[in-house]
N, C-alpha and C positions, 0 to 999 in steps of 0.2 A: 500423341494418341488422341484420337477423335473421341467425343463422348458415349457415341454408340458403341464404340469398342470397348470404352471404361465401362458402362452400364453394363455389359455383358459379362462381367467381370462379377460384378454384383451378383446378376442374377445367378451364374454357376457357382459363385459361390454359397449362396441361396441356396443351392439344391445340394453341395455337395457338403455345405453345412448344414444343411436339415437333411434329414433323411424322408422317406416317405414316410407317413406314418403309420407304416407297418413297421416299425422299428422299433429303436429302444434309444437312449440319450442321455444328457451334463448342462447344467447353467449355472451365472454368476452376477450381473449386473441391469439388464434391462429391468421388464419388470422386475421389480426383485421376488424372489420364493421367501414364502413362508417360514422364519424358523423356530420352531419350537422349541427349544431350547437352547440362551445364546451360546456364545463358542466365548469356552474361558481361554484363561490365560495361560498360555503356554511359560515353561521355564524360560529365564533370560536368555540363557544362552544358547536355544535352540531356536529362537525367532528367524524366518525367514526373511534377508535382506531384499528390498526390491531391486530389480536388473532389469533395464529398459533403455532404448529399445532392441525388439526383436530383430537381429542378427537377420539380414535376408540370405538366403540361400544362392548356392550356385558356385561356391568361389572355390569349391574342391574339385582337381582336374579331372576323376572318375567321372562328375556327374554335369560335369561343362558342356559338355555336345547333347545331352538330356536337358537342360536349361536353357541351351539357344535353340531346340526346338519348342518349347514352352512358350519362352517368352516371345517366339515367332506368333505363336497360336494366341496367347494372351492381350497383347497388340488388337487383337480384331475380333475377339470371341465375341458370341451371340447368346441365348437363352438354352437352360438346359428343362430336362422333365426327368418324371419318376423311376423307379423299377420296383424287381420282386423277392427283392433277398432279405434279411434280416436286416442291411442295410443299404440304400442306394445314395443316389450323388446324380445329378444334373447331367446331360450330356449337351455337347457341341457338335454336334452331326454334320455341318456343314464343311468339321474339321476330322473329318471323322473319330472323334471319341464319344462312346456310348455313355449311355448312363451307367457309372462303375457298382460293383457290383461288390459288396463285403459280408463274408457269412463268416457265422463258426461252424470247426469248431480245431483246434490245436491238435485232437488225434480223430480228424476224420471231417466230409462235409456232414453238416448237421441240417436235420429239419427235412432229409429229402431220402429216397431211395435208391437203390443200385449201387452203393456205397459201401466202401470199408470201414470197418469200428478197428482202429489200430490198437493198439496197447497203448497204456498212457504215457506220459512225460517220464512220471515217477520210472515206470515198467523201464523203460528206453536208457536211460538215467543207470538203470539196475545193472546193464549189461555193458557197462565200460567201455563199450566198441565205438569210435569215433566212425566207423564206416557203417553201420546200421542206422546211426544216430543221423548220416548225411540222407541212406536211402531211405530212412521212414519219410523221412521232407522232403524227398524227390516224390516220394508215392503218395503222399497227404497232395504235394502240388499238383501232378500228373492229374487226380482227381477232383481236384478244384478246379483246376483248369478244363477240363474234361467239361462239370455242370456250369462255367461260364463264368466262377467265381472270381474276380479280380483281385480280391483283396483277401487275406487268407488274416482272421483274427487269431494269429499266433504266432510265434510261439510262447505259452506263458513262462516267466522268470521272474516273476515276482509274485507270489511269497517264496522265497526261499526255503522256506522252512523256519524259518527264528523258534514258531511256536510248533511242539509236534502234534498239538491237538487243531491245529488251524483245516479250515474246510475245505482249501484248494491246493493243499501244497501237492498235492496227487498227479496236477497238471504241468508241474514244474518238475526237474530235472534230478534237483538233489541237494540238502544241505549244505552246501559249497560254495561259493563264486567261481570257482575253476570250475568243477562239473558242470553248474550250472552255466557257465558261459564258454564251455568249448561244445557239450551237447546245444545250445542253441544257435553258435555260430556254424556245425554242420547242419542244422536243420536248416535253418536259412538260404544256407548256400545250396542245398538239395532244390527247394522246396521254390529259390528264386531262378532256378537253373528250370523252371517251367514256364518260368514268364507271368508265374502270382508272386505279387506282394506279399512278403512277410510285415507282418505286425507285432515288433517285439512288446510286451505289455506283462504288469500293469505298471506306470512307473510314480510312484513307488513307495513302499512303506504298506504294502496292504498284505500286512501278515495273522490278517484273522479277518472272520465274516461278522460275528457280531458289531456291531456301531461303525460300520463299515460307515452307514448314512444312508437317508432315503426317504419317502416324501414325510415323514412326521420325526425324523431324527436326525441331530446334529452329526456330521463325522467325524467320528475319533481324530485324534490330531498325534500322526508318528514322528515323535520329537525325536530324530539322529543329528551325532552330531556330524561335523564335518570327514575327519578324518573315517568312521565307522561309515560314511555315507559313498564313501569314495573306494574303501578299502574291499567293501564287502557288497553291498546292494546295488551299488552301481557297478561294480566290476563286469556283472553278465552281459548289464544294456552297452555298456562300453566296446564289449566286444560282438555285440549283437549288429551295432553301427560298424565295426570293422567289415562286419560280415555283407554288410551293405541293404541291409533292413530298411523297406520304401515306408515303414509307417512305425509309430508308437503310438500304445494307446497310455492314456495315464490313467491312476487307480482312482476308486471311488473317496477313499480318505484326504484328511491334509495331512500336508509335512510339514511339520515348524509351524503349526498354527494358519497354513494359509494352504486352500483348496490346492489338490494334484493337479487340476485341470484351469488352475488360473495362478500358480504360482510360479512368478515371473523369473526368478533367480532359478527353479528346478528348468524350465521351461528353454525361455532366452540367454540365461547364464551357461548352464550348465550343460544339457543337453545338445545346445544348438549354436551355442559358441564353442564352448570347451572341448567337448565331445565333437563337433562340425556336423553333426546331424542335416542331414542335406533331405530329407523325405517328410512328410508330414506328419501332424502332430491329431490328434483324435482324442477325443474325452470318451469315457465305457458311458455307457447307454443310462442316457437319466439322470445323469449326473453334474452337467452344466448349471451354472446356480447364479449366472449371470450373461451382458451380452458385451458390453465396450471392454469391459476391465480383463474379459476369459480372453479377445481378440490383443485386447495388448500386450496381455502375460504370456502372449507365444501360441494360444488355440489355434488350429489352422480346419478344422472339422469338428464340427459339433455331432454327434450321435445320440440319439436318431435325428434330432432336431428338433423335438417338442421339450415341452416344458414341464416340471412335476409343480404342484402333483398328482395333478389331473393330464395324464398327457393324451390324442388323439381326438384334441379340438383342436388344432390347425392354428394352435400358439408353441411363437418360439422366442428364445432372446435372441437368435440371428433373423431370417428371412426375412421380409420387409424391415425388422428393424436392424438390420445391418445395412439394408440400404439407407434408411434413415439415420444411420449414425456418420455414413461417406458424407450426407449431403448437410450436416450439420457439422460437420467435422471433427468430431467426437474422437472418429476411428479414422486415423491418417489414409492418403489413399495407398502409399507405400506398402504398409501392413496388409492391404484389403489384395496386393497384386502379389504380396510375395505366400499369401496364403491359397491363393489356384496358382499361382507359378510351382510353389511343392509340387502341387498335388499331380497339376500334369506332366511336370517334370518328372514323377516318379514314373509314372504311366508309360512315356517314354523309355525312362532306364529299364524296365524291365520287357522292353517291345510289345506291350501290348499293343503298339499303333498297325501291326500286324497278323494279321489272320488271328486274331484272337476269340472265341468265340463267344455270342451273347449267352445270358444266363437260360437255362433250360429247363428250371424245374420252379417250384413255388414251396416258399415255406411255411406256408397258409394252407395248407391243405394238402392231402396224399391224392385227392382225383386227380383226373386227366385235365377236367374242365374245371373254372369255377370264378372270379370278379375278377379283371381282369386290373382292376386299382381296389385291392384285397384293405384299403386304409380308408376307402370311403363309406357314405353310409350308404347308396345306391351303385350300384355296379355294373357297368355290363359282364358279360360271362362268354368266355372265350377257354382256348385250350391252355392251358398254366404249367403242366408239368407234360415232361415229354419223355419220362422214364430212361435216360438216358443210363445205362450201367457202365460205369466207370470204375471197375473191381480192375481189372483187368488180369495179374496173377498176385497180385497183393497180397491177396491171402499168405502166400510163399516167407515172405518176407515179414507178415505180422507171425507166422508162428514162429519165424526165426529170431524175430526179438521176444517174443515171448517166451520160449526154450531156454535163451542166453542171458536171460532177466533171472530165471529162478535161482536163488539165493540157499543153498544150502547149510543150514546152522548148525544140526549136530549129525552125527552119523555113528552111534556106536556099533561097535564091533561091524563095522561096512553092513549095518542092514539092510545100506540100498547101494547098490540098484535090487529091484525085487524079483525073483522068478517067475516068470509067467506059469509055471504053475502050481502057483500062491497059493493058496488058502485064504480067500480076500474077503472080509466083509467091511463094508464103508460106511461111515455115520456122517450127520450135516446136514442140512440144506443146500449149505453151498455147492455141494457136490454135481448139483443138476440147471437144467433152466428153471427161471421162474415160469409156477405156474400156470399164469394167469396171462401168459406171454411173455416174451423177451423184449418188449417194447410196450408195454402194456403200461407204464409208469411214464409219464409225462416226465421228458430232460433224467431218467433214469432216479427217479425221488420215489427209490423205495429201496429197501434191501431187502430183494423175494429170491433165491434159489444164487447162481454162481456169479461173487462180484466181480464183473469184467470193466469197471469202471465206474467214478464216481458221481454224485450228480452235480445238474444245472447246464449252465452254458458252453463248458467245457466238455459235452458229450457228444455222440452220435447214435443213430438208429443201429440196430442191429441188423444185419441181413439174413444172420442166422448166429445160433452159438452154439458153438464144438463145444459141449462140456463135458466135465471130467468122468460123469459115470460113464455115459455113453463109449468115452475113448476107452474105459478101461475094461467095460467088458465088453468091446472088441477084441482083447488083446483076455484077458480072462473071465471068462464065457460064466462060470459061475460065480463070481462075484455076486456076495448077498447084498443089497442098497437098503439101509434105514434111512429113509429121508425124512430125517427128524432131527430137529436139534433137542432132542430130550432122550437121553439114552433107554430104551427098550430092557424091560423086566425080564427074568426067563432066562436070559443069554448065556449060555455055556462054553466057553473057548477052547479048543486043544492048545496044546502046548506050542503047536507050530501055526497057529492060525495068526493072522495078520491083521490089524483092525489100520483103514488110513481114516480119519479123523477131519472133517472139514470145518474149519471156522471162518471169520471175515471179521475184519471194519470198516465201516463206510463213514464216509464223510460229502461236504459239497458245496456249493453256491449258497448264500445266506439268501436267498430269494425263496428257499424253500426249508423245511422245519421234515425231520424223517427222525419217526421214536424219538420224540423229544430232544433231538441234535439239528439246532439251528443253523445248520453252515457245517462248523465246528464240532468236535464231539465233547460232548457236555455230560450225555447220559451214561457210558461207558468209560467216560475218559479213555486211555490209553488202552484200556485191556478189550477182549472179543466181545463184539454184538454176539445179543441171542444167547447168552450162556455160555459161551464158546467154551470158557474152562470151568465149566461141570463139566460138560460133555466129554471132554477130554480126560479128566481126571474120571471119570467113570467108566471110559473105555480102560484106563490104565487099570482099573482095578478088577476087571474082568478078564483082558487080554496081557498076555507077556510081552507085546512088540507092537508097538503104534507107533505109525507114523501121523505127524500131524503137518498137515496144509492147509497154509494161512494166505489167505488175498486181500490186501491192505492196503489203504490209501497213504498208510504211515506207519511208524513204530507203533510196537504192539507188543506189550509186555508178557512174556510168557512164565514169569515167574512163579507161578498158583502150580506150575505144572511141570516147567522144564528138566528139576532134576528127579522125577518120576523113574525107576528104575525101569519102567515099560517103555516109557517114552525114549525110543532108541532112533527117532530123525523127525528133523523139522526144514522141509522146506516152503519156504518164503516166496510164493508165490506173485506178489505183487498187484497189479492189474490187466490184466493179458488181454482184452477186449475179447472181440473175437473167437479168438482161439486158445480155449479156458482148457480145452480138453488134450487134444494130443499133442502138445507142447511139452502138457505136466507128464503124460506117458511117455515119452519120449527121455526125459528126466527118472521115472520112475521103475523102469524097467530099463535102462542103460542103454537106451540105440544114443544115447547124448552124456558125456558127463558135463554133471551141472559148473558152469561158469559166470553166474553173476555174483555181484558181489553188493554189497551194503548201500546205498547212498544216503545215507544218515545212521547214528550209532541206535542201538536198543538200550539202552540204561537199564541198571535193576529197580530202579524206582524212578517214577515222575518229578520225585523231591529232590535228587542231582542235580536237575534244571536250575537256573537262576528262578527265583522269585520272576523278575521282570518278566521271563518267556511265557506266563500266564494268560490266561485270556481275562481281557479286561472289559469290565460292562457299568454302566450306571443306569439310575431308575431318573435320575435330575441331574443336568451339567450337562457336557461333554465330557465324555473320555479324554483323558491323556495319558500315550501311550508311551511311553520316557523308554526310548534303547538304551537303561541304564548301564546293561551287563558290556556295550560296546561291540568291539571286535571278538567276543567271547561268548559263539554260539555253538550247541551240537556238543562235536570230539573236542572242540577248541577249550570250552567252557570245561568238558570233564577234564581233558589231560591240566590246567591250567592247576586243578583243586586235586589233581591226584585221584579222580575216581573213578575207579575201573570199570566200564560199561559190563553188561551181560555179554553181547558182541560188537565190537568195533567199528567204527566209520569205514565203508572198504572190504568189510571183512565176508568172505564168503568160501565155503569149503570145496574139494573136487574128489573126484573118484581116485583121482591119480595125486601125484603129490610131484612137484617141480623145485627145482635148486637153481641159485643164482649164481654167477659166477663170471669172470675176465672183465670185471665191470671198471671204466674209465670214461675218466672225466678231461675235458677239453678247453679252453678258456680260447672261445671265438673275436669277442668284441672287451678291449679292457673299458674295464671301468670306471665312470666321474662320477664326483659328485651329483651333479645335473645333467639331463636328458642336453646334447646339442641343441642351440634353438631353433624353435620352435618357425616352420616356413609360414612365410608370409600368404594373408588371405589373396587369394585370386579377383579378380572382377566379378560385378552380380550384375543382374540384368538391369536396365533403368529404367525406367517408363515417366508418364507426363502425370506434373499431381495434381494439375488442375482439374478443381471437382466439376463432375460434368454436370448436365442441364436436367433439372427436374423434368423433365416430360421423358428422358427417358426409361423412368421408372415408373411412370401413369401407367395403370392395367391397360392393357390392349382391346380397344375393342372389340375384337372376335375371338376375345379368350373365352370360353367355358370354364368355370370355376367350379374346381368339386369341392365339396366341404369337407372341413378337417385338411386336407393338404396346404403345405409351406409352400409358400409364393413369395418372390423378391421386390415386387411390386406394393403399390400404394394407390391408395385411392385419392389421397390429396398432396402429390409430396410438393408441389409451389408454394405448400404452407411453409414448409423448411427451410430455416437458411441456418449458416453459420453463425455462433452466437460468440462463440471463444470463451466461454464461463464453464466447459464441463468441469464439474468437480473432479477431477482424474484422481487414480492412485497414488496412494505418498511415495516420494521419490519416483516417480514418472517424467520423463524426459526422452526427448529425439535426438540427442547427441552421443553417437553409437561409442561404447565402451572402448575402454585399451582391448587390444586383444590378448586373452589368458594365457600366463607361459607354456602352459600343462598343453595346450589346445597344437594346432597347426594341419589336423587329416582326420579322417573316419576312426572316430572313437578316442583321440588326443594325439598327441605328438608324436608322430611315425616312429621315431626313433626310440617309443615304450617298448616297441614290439622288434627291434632289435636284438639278437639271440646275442646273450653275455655268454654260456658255457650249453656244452652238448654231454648229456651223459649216454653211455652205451652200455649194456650188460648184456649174456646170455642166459638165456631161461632155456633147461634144461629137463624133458618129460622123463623122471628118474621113477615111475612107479610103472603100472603092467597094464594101464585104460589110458587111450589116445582122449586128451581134453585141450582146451587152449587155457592159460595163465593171463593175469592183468598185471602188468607192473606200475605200481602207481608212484613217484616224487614227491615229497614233504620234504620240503628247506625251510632248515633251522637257521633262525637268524646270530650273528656272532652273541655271546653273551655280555659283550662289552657295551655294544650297539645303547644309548639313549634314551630309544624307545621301544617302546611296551608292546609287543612282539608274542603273538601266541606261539607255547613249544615248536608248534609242526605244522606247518601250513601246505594245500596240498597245491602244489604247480604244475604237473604233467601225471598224462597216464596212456599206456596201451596197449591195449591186450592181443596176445599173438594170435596165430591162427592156430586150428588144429595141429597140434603134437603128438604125433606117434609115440609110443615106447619106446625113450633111448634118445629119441627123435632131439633137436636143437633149433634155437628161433637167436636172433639179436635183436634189442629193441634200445630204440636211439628216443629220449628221450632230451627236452632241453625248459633252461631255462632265461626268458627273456631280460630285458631289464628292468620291465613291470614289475615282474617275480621277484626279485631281489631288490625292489625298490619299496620304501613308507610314503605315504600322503603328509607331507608338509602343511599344514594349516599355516603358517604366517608366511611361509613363503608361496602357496597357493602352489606348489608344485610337487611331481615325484621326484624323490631325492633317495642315493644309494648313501644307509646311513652311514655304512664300515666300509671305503674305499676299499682299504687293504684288511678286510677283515676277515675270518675266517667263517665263511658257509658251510652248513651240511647239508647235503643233498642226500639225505634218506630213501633208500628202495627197497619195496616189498612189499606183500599180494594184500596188507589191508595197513591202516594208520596205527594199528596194534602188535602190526608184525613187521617188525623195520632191524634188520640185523647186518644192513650192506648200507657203509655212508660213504659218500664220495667229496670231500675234503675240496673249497677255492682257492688254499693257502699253499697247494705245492705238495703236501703228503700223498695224494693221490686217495684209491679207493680202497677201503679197508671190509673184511667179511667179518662175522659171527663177532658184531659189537653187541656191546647193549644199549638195549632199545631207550630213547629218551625219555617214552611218557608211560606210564603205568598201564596192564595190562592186567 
């Protein structure tokens, strides 16, 4: 490979590891950052091993004809330049790929107009339906693709949830590994079925906003161990890479003591060997905190590309100095080619090399017109946004997860559904839009009128908000509205008058502080912003029958109020975006019964939790953030200690009531010890590693240079030669590892995801309201088994469709050899612990309500047992 082709290498990756700097960005090694407080010492046992080098890509058959077009283009690439999204990347035009294009946000394009606000993660998450969960990702893509977005920064899965008070768990799926990683491998696969890049993120351990890190603070360091790493946190990205996910971002904290975005063992270990991760790898914005040591620990994109903690001076640890690190040889050139070979290899897999369209809008600004390089400090001014509306019937589909999301908790004596003609007076704020606008709060960092989503990066504009008053006196004309969270003096109730009750909690991105909740909820902890329960317990004591509707980023303890004799229904409204309003009427007045169910439990106290799940902060140190409590989060952690939640993981009420029944179990694939081994890597692409000629990295003479932008070039680079003294990282080496037993295909050993047994039942509409059922799977491990095994783990779920009265559905549910397999720590592999041992494969509509077990030992399927874990 000629030098002008290696240079050109540099410089795209220059641009597609700096972003423009209208962006956001991760460093580790060049200049070094500032840190103000050093990074202690992590426990021994949770130190992260180094693992180097970086695995190149390519050697997986799906994504071979996507790499031999790459490394076609790679061979001979030229210089790339700017764009106008949140994030840009360099193009090769002569090859034609543009400058790529990466925005948020996970439920909707952010920063622009003509767009849908979906419901959230959480919301999606709610409704148990793998086929919503595919079409919101078709519809988030449809409309990324639509504004020219290439890169789609989502879907989030991590945080999990570990903590309920954490700031983002809203954007993710649901307390689970299973939830969590079957809702984001149909997102994916929606959302890649448009030809955008998913971006599974953050990986990992970022299960809280505080000491996350940032320009004056050390990052918390999420000390997991292995097996807990592998069992539970990794399990979604695992299957997020099945899904065939072109990007990961990694989180702002460390794991084990060494940065997410330069830790080489999370990175080239695990991810990109073990896992076979074949797409690129991205740091979250600002977050690089070095330049050789982030490239050799597996970085493949730096975001935005500047530096903290001053960023939008036109410094970066890559751009010129990643060209200065090829020509010193610092940074192998190997490493420098298999880092744009990802990147356009991904590009490829997903055909953007085809009618793909450029970006169309600017996230700098709502005009038409305005700088046309919005990152410098002189501009020309040119047309920026071109209002393209990309709605298209979305709507349709956001109220239908929004409807299917709400979560019904109690219902006595059927007070709902409601009669329309009610007797309705409504209290809250939530009840309505904010004031002061529906987009009036910068990234949604306020809580003013109905929460349809929480704040920071993870949002979108509203185009409009359906809310709840408005739907409901369309439907009951006099409905009295107090839009107030402080209940009104004076109020007299008949004995049939109705009061619905609106409360919320918010939470969001630690970039912003809302009523004193930095990210996280601090101020409130777990219970209602705004008073929620006064207001409620002083509707209860004026009215005979309230309904209370709750819009939450998370659990939310209703205990001040729940067993209130007034208080005759609670539904769990979640975060609807959008369509706040007739989703809930729809639910409320019965054109729908309600079928969403829990994705995380409600505890009667916060002090159930483990100690560990805590939010951890210091004023001097670093944090350390020790995953003491292990594989023991959520339901896991209650059923282990026998504590009965308020309501269940799963658990969600309906109009109608359904029966189980001719349920049978199958035994598809028998069972070893060990997964079959694991298929050998395929070929990667080669290229020449002779470093090329300093003059091809001298600025060009008839560049114009704008100020503050990242440029791959140098003004002296004939000063540079190879020294061979970098200090490199301990255990650093270029003699490529054994390959992992665990590892062999997209997401580990093809043969994980081999179906060991099929379970079948019928669900049966035995009550007098057409609704759909969820059946969800929790397998019990043998009792004999070794190892330490929570009661009830959840492995499959799906919810039927609508059932008539009487009406009948089968739902085939299975479990793979994942499912039924442990993480082996000394032997680095999944292992089935009980060959011959006896499984229970638990079914029914929450983890609280399990009375149908289907037996691996030859008894078959047994009804009306008792349930395993405490209710």
């Amino acid at each position: 490979m000629s030098f002008s082709s290696r240079i050109f290498l540099i410089h795209l990756v220059g641009y597609l590891f700096l972003h423009t700097v209208i962006c956001n960005g991760d460093q580790d090694t060049f200049p070094k950052r500032a840190v103000v407080n050093a990074r202690d010492a992590v426990p021994a046992e949770y130190v992260a091993k180094p693992y180097y080098p970086t695995p190149n890509g390519g050697w997986i058959p799906d994504w071979q004809t996507s790499y031999a077009k790459a490394s076609a283009v790679v061979r001979n690439m030229t210089l790339a330049e700017k764009g106008p999204c949140v994030g840009n990347t360099g193009s090769a035009l002569r090859f034609g790929i543009p400058n790529l294009c990466l925005q948020d946000s996970a439920l909707g394009v952010d920063l622009t107009d003509g767009n849908t606000a979906f419901p959230a993660g959480i919301t999606t998450g709610a409704t148990w339906d793998k086929s919503l969960m595919y079409q919101r990702g078709a519809a988030i893509g449809a409309e990324d693709r639509g504004k020219g977005v290439n890169i789609n920064l989502g879907p989030t899965i991590g945080p999990i949830g570990r903590k309920p008070r954490a700031g983002r768990i809203w954007e993710s799926f649901g307390a689970d590994p299973v939830l969590q990683a079957m809702a984001a491998s149909q997102h994916i696969q929606g959302l890649q079925a448009q030809g955008v890049i998913a971006t599974a993120k953050h990986l990992i351990g970022n299960e809280q906003e505080q000491s996350r890190g940032g320009p004056f603070e050390t990052p918390l360091s999420a000390n997991i161990d292995d097996r807990t790493l592998h069992e539970l946190y990794l399990w979604p990205f695992a299957e997020a890479i099945r899904a065939g996910a072109g990007a990961v971002m990694t989180s702002y904290n460390m794991v084990n003591g060494s940065a997410a975005h330069a830790n080489s063992y999370l990175i080239n270990g695990i991810l990109k060997d073990e896992l076979g991760f074949q797409g690129f790898v991205m740091c979250d914005w600002l977050s690089q905190d070095s330049g050789v040591a982030t490239a050799l620990a597996g970085l493949d994109m730096a975001m935005p590309g500047d530096t903290e903690p001053i960023p939008l001076l036109g410094l970066s640890y890559w751009a010129s100095e990643l060209s200065t690190s090829i020509l010193n040889g610092s940074v192998p050139l190997t490493r420098l080619n298999d880092m744009v070979t990802r990147i356009v290899a991904a590009w490829y897999q997903l055909g953007q090399d085809s009618g793909f369209p450029l970006p169309n809008f600017s996230s700098w600004t709502n005009d038409t017109t305005g700088p046309l390089y919005p990152g410098a400090l002189l501009s020309p001014i040119g047309v920026v946004n071109q209002h393209v509306n990309v709605q298209a019937d979305h709507a349709n589909i956001s109220r239908e997860i929004a409807r299917d999301s709400i979560t019904l908790l109690k219902n006595t004596n059927n007070t709902l559904p409601l009669s329309k003609n009610v007797s309705l007076s409504v209290f809250g704020t939530d009840q309505a839009k904010n004031p002061n606008g529906i987009n009036s709060c910068s990234s949604r960092a306020c809580d003013e009128g109905t929460l349809g989503m929480g704040w920071g990066s993870g949002t979108a504009n509203y185009p409009y908000m359906d809310d709840p008053i408005t739907a409901i006196k369309s439907i009951v004309g006099g409905a009295v509205s107090y839009n107030s969270d402080t209940f009104p003096s004076g109020i007299t109730a008949a004995g049939d008058d109705v009061a619905i009750v609106f409360i919320n909690a918010d939470s969001g991105e630690g970039s912003n502080t809302v009523e004193n909740n930095p990210g996280d909820r601090t101020a409130s902890n777990l219970y209602a912003w705004h008073n929620g329960d006064t207001l409620v317990k002083d509707a209860a004591a004026a009215f005979s029958t309230v309904i209370v509707v709750a819009h939450t980023v998370g659990p939310i303890l209703p205990e001040n109020w729940i067993d209130l004799p007034s208080v005759k229904a609670v539904l769990l409204a979640h975060l609807p975006g959008q369509e706040a309003g007739s989703s809930l009427t729809d639910i409320l007045f019965g054109d729908y019964s309600p079928s969403g169910h829990l994705p995380y439990s409600i505890p009667k106290a916060e002090s159930d939790y483990p100690t560990s799940v805590g939010l951890k902060t210091t004023l001097i140190g670093q944090v350390q953030d020790t995953f003491s409590e292990g594989l023991y989060i959520d339901y896991r952690y209650l059923n282990k200690n026998g504590t009965a939640p308020r309501y269940p993981f799963g658990f969600g009420l309906s109009y109608t009531t359904f029966a189980f029944s001719n349920a049978s179990i199958t035994s598809v694939t028998p069972l070893t010890f060990t997964p079959p081994a694991r298929a050998s890597k395929g070929t990667t692409p080669s290229y020449s590693t002779a470093i090329p000629p300093a003059s091809e990295v001298a600025y060009p003479a008839n560049l114009t240079r704008i100020w503050r932008y990242l440029y791959p070039y140098l003004d002296d680079p004939y000063s540079i030669s190879a020294t061979g003294t970098y200090p490199y990282p301990e255990g650093y080496s270029t003699t490529p590892q054994p390959d992992p037993p665990a590892g062999g295909g997209l997401g580990g050993n093809d043969a994980l995801w081999d179906v060991m047994y099929t379970v079948s039942a019928t669900i049966t509409n035995t009550g007098k309201t057409a609704g759909k059922a969820v059946a969800q799977l929790y397998l019990q491990y043998p009792t004999s088994t070794a190892y330490d095994t929570p009661i009830i783990q959840l492995r499959d779920f799906e919810k039927t469709d609508t059932l008539s009265p009487g009406a009948s559905q089968t739902v085939r549910l299975s479990l793979t050899r994942k499912d039924v397999s442990v993480w082996d720590v000394v032997s680095q592999n999944w292992i089935v612990p009980e060959v011959n041992g006896a499984y229970a494969a638990w079914i029914g509509e929450s983890s609280g309500e399990l009375g149908l077990v289907c037996w691996t030992d030859g008894r078959g399927c047994l009804q009306n047992q008792t349930s395993p874990v405490v209710t």
